[in-house]
C-alpha positions in Angstrom: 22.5 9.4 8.4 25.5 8.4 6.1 26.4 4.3 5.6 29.1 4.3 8.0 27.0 5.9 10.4 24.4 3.0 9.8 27.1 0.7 10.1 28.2 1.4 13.2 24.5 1.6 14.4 24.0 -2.2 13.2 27.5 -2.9 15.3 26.3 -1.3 18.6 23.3 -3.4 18.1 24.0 -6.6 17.2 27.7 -6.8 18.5 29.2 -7.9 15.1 29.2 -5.5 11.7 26.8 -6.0 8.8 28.0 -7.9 5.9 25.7 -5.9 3.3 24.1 -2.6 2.9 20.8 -2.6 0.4 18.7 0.8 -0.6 15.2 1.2 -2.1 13.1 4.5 -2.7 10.2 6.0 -1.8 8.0 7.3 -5.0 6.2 10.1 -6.2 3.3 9.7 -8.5 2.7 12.5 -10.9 -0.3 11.4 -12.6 -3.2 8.1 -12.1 -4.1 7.5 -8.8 -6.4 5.0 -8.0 -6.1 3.2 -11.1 -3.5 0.8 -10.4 -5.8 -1.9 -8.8 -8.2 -1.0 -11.8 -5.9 -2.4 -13.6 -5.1 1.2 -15.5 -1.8 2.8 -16.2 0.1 5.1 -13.5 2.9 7.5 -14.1 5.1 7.2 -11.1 9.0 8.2 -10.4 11.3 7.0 -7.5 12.8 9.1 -5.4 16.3 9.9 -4.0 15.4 9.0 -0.5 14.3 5.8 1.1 15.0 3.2 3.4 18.1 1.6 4.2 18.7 -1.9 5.0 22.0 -3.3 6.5 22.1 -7.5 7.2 24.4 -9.6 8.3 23.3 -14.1 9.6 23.7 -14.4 12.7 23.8 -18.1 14.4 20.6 -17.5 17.0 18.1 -19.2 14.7 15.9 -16.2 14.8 15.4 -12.9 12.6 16.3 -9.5 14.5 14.6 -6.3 13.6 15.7 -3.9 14.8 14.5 0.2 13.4 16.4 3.4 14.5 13.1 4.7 14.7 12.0 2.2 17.4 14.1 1.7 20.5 13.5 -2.3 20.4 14.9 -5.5 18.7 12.1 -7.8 18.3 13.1 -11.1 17.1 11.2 -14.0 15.3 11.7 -17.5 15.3 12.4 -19.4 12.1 9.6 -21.6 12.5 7.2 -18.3 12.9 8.2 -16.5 9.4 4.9 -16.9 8.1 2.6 -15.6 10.4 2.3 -11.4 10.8 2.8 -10.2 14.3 0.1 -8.6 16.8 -1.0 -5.0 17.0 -0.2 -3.7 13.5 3.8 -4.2 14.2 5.6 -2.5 11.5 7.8 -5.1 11.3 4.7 -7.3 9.1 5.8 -5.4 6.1 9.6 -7.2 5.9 8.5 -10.0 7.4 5.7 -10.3 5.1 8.3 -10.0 2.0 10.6 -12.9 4.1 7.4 -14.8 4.3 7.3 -14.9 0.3 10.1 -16.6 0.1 9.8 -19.7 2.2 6.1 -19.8 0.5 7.8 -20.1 -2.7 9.5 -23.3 -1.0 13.1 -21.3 -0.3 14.9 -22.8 2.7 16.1 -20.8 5.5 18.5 -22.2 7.8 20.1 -19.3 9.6 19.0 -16.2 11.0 19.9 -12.6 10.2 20.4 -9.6 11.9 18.3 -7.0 10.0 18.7 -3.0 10.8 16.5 -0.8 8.9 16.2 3.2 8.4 14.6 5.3 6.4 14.2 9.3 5.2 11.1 9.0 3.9 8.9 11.0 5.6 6.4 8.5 7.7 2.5 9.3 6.8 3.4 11.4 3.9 2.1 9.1 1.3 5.3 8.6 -0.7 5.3 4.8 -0.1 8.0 4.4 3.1 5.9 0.8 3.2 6.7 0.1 -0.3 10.5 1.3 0.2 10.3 -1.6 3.0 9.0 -4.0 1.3 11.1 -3.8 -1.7 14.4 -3.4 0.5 13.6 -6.7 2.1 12.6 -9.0 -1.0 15.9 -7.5 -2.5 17.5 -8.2 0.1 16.3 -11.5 0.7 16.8 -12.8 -3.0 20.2 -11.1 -2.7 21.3 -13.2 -0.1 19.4 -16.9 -1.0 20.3 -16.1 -4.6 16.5 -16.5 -5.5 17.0 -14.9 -9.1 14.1 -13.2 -9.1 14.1 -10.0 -11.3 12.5 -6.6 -10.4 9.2 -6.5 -11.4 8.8 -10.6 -9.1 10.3 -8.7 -6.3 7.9 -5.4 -6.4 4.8 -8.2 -6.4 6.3 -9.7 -3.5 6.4 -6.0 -1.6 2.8 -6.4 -2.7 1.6 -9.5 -1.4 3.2 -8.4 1.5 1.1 -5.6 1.9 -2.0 -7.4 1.4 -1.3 -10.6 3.7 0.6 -9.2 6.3 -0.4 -5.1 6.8 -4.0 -6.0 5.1 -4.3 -3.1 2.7 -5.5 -4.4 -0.8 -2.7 -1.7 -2.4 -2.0 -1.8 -6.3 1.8 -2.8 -7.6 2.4 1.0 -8.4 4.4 1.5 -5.3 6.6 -1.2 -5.5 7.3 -1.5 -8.9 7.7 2.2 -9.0 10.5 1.8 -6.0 11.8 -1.7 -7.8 12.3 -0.3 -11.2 13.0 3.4 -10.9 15.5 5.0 -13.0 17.1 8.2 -12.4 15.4 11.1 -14.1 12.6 8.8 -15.5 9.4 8.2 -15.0 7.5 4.9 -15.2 4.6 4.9 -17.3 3.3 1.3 -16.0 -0.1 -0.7 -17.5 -1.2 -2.2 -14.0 -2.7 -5.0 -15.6 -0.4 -6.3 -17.7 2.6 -4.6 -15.6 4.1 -3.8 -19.5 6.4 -0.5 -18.6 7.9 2.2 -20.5 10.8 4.6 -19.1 9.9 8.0 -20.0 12.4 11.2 -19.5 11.7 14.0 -17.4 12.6 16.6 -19.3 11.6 19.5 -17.3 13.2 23.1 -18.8 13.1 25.5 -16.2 10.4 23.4 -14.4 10.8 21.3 -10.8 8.8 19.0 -9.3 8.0 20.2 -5.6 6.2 18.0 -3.3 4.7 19.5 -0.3 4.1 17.4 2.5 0.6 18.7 4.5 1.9 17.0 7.9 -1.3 15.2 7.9 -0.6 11.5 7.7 -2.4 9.0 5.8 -3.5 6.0 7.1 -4.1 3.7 3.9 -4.9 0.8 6.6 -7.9 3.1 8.3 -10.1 1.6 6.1 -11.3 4.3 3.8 -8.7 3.1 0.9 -10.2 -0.5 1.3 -13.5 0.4 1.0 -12.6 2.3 -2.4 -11.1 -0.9 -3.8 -14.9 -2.5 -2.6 -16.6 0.3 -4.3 -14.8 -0.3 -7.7 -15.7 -3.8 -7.5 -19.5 -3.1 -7.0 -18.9 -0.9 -10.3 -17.3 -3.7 -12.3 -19.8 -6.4 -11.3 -23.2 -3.9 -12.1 -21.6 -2.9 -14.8 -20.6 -6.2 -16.3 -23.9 -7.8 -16.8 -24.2 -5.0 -19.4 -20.5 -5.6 -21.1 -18.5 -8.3 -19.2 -14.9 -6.4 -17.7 -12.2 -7.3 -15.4 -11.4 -3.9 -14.8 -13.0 -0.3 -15.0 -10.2 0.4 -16.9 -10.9 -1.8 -19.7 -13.8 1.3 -20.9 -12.8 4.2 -22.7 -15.4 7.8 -21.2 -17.4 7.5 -24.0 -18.1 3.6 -23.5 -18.6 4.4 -19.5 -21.3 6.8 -20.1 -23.3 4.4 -22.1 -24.0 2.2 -19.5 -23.2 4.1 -16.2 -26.9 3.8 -15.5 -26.1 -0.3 -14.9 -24.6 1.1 -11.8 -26.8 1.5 -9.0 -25.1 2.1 -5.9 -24.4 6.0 -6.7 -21.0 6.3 -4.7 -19.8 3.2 -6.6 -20.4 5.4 -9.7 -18.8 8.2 -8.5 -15.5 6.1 -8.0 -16.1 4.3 -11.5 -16.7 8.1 -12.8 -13.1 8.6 -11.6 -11.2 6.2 -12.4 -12.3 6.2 -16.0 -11.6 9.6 -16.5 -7.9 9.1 -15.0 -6.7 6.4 -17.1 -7.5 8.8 -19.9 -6.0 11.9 -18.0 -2.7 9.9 -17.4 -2.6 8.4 -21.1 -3.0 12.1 -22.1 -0.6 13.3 -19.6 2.4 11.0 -20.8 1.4 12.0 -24.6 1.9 15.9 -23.6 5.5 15.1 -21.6 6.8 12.9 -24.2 6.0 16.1 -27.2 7.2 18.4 -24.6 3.6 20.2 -23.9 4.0 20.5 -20.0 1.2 23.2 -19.8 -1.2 20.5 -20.9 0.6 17.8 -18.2 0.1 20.6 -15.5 -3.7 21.2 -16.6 -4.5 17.4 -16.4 -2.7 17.1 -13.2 -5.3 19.7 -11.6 -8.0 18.0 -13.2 -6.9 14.9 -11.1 -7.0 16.8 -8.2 -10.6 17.9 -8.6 -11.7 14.3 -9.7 -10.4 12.6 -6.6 -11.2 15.3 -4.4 -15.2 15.5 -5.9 -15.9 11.4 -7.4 -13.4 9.7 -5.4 -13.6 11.6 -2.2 -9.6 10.6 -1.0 -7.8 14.8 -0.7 -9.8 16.4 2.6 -9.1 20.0 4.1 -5.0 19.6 4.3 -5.0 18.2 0.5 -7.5 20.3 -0.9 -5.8 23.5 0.9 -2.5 23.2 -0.1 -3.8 22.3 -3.7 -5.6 25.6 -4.0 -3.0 27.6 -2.4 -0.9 26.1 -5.4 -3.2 27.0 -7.9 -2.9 30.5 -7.1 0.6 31.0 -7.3 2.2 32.5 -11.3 4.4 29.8 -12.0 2.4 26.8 -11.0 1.9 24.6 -13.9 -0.3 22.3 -12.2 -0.8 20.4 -9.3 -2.5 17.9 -7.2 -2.5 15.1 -4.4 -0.4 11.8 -5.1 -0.4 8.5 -3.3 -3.3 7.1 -1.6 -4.7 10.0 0.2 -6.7 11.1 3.4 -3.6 13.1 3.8 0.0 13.2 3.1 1.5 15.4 0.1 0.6 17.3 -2.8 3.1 16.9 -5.9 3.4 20.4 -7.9 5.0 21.7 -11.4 7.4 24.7 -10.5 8.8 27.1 -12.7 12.4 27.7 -11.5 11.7 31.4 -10.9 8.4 31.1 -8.9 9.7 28.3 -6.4 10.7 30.7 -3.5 7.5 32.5 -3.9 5.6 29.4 -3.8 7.5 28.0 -0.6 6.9 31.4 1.1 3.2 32.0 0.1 1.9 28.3 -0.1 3.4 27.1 3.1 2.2 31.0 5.1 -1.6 30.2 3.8 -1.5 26.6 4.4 -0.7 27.3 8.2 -2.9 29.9 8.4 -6.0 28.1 6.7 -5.1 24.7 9.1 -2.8 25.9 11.6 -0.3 23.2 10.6 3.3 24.0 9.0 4.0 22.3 6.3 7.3 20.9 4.7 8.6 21.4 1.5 11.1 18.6 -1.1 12.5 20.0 -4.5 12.2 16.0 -6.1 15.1 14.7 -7.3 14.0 11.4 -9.0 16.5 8.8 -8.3 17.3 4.5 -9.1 15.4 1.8 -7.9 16.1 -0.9 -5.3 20.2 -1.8 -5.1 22.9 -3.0 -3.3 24.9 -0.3 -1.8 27.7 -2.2 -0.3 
């Protein structure tokens, strides 16, 4: 949909027309997943599609949500701006961001009308939540004049996701849909959320993302057991060498004193995630001297790692993966985001993109029986006003 077409949806709506229009992407990460709550570096870039949010006060004393993907407007009191709703509502992940604020002792004294859309394909693991969140904490320190800058705003996406949707996510999402910068990617230190803006310099090389139309569902439960695991890993492995974070140890210091950890699946993950960090450190290396066959190499090695120690790809993933693999012309690829379904993200070479399309998405449907959906990624600017 264009802006004035979301304009006049806000007007058939709410009866009056929105005074603002705000933007935030979705993100794709090319390499080091699963590291960001490990407090390792992640190599993400945001996209040109996202969600939309269009606002305007209104004098009812009550928030409005409404989503042109629900039929509804749900409202919520001002007194109630605090507490998440019943039932998984979607609308937890603004009014998680709007809770932020009046924790951080902001006064609201008015209501707003909020209408929100998106193009950001739901359940294909290219943060549409983040996109949400970020919208609405720019959104809401936009309109209060809060002052907060980018990288406050993508922690307030994130505490919004962990008190209000209760998945104990990273900050790569939302800092990746916060700071984005068009034809850059963000080579971001989780820990210490210290960032570098690295060109994409891809001669003769896109980056495809191919969505298996199998959703994830990072609140099933399976992504917060992962964080669990890791923590069993840090804590055995800590009363050999105190850590904060498995990605305080280089491979060689991990294999020293894996055998401190007992719970085999929790070394499994640690096995992962140690071998990532270095993967994505090695990855941004390669890019930056212009080496993309070694960025494609390490991105299948990523793959195989999380498919095999950290046990997040499953059939869809894994299929569309090796049906990559075997296309001339594919660099590398693997599965991004959080996994248990979703999309694969895939170097291209210009010439072999038609042929991959054709051949990947034919064997994918025949190996699952699912069709599957194809992006050329044009990485775009973080979160903005539009209007």
């Amino acid at each position: 949909m264009t802006v004035n077409e979301l304009k006049q949806s806000f007007q058939e709506s709410f009866g009056h027309a929105a005074s603002a229009v705000y933007f935030s992407p979705g993100r794709v990460n090319l390499i080091g997943e699963h590291t960001d709550y490990n407090g390792g570096s992640v190599f993400p870039c945001a996209l040109s599609f996202g969600t939309y949010l269009l606002v305007s006060p209104n004098d009812k004393g009550v928030f409005r949500f409404k989503s042109l993907n629900q039929p509804a407007i749900e409202s919520v009191s001002l007194d109630r701006l605090t507490s998440p709703l019943p039932n998984n509502s979607w609308i937890n992940y603004p009014l998680g961001c709007i809770a932020q604020f009046v924790k951080r002792g902001f006064e609201i004294r008015n209501g707003y009308d909020l209408l929100i859309w998106g193009n950001v394909p739901n359940g294909a693991g290219l943060s549409s939540s983040a996109a949400l969140e970020v919208v609405t904490a720019y959104m809401m320190n936009d309109q209060l004049n809060a002052g907060y800058d980018r990288t406050e705003l993508a922690k307030i996406g994130q505490l919004s996701e962990h008190e209000f949707a209760g998945v104990n996510c990273g900050i790569m999402d939302q800092f990746a849909s916060a700071q984005g910068k068009k034809d850059h990617a963000i080579y971001l230190n989780c820990d210490t959320l210290e960032f570098e803006l690295v060109p994409i310099k891809l001669d003769g090389v896109k980056v495809v993302i191919s969505n298996t139309h199998s959703p994830h569902k990072l609140d099933s439960g399976a992504y917060n057991s992962r964080v669990a695991q890791c923590h069993t890993a840090v804590e055995q492995l800590s009363r050999v060498r105190p850590i904060k974070h498995l990605a305080e140890l280089t491979e060689a210091e991990f294999e020293s004193i894996s055998s401190a950890i007992t719970d085999p699946i929790a070394l499994k993950r640690a096995k992962h995630v140690v071998g990532e960090v270095q993967r994505t450190t090695d990855a941004v290396a390669a890019l930056k001297k212009g080496d993309i066959a070694t960025f494609g190499r390490l991105m299948c090695e990523s793959h195989k790692s999380l498919r095999d120690y950290y046990e997040v790809t499953g059939e869809q993933l894994d299929t569309m993966a090796e049906e990559a693999w075997k296309i001339d012309g594919v660099i590398g690829s693997r599965m991004t985001g959080g996994g248990f379904g979703g999309c694969t993200v895939s170097l291209v070479k210009d010439e072999a993109i038609d042929t991959f399309v054709k051949q990947v998405g034919a064997n994918y449907e025949r190996r699952t029986g699912i069709k599957p959906e194809f992006y050329i990624a044009e990485i775009g600017d973080g979160a903005r006003r539009v209007e």
